[in-house]
N, C-alpha and C positions, 0 to 999 in steps of 0.2 A: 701521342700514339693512338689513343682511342679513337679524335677527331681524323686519324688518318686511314683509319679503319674505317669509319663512317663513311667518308667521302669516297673511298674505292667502292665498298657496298654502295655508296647512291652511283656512283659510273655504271659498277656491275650492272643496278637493276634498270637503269635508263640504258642499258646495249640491249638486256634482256628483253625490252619492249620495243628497240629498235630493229633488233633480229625479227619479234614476231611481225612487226608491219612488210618489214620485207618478204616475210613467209608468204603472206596473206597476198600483195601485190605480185608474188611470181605465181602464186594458184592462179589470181585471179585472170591475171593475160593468159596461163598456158590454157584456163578451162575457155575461155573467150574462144584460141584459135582452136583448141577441139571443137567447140560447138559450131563452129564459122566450115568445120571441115578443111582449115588451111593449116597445119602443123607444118612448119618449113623443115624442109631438108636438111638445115645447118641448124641443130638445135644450140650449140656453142652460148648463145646468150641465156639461152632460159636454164640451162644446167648451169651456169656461171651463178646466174640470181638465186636457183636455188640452193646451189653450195655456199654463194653469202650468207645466207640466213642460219645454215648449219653452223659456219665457221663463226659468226657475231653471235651466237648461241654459245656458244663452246668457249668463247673468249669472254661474253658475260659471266660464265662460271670459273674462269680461271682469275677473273680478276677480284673476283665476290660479289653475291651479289645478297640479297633479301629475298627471303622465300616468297615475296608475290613479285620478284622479278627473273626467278627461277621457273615459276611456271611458264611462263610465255618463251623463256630460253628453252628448257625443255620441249615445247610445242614445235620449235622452229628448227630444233637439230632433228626432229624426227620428222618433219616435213620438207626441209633442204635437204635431208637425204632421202628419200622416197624416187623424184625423178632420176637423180645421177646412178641410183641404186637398181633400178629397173632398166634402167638402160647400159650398165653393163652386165647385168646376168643374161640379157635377153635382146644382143643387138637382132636389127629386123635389116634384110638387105632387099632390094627393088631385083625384083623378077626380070630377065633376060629380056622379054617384050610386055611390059606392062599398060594396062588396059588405061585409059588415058580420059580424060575428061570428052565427049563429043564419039566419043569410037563408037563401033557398035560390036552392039553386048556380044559376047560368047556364049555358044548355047549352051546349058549346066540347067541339072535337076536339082532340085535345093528343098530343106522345109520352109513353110513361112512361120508366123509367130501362132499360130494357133496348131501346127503339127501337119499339114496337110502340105503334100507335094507340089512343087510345081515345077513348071520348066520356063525356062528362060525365051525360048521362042513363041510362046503364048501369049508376052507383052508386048509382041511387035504390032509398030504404029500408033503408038502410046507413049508419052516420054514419062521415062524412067528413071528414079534416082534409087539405087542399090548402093549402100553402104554397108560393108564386110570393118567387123570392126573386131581388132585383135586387143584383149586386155593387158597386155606391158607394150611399153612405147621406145 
């Protein structure tokens, strides 16, 4: 009985480190396509990945694990759920005519990063890259 106890804690904490690799590999592609400025439209895969790593989280602790295989489970249920979580408290829907890669800009008064106004028509003949960037996704 004991040695069966063991061996489920050693499954437990080998999920529990194999949940956090997968935590860490769905950050690391989703923060890649933020940074790339290409998040797809169909996030279906990266919400999939990140919900793995919640659910192999959650299963390393149902099965038992050892407290240095509990940590990494625990990391990985609260980072597989951050994406799936954020995206449904705060679905984001594409505006009626949205502004398109190549269009040209719409005139808008704006701050910039230091507080000072500008307008949008005062960059013309200059190429421009304006990213509006909203915090949930």
């Amino acid at each position: 009985m004991k040695t069966m106890t063991a061996n489920r804690k050693k499954i437990g904490t080998t999920l529990g480190f194999v949940a956090l690799a997968v935590a860490i590999l769905a950050v690391a592609l989703w923060s890649r396509q933020i940074n790339q400025v290409a998040i797809p439209e169909d996030r279906t895969l990266f919400v999939a990945a990140f919900l793995a790593a919640a659910v192999l989280g959650v299963a390393a602790f149902a099965i038992g694990t050892r407290w240095f295989g509990g940590v990494p489970a625990i990391f990985a249920i609260a980072v597989g759920s951050f994406l799936p979580f954020t995206i449904a408290i705060s679905p984001q829907q594409v505006a009626e005519n949205p502004i398109r890669v190549g269009d040209t800009i719409p005139i808008f008064t704006a701050l910039d990063d230091t507080g000072e106004r500008f307008r949008s028509d005062d960059l013309a003949g200059s190429p421009v890259l304006i990213k509006f960037f909203r915090g949930h996704w």
